[in-house]
C-alpha positions, -999 to 999 in steps of 0.1 A, spaced: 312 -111 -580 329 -134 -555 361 -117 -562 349 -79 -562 325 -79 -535 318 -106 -516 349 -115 -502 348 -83 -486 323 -91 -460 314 -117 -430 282 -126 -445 258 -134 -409 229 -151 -423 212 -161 -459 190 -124 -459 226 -103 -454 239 -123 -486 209 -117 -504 211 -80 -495 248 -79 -504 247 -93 -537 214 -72 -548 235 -43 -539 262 -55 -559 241 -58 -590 220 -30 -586 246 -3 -580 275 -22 -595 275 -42 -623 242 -27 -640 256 4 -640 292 9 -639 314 -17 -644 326 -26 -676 309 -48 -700 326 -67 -730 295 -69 -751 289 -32 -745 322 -25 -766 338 -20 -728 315 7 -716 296 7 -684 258 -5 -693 251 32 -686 277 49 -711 261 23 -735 228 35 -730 238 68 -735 254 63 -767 226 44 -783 200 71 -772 223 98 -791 228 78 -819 191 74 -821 182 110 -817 209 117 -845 194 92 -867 159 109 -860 166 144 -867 186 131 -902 152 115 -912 131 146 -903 
């Protein structure tokens, strides 16, 4: 996190770091960067995979 975003910024007080690394998670690394343990998809691609494979494995049992 350091590395990708913090570094970026003058940081002026503890509620601008707070701010900057909510944002960081929130629009970052909960949604598109890469995870390992989501086979190297985004934690959204991932999501959307297991929901198709769900609905695929519901319509095969109907």
């Amino acid at each position: 996190m350091k590395r990708e975003w913090i570094n970026r910024f003058v940081i002026l007080d503890y509620q601008h770091a707070y701010r900057l690394v909510f944002e960081y998670i929130e629009t970052f690394y909960n949604t598109v960067r890469l995870h390992s343990h989501c086979d190297y998809c985004s934690p959204g691609q991932y999501e959307e995979q297991y929901l198709e494979k769900l609905e695929e494995s519901l319509k095969l049992v109907s």
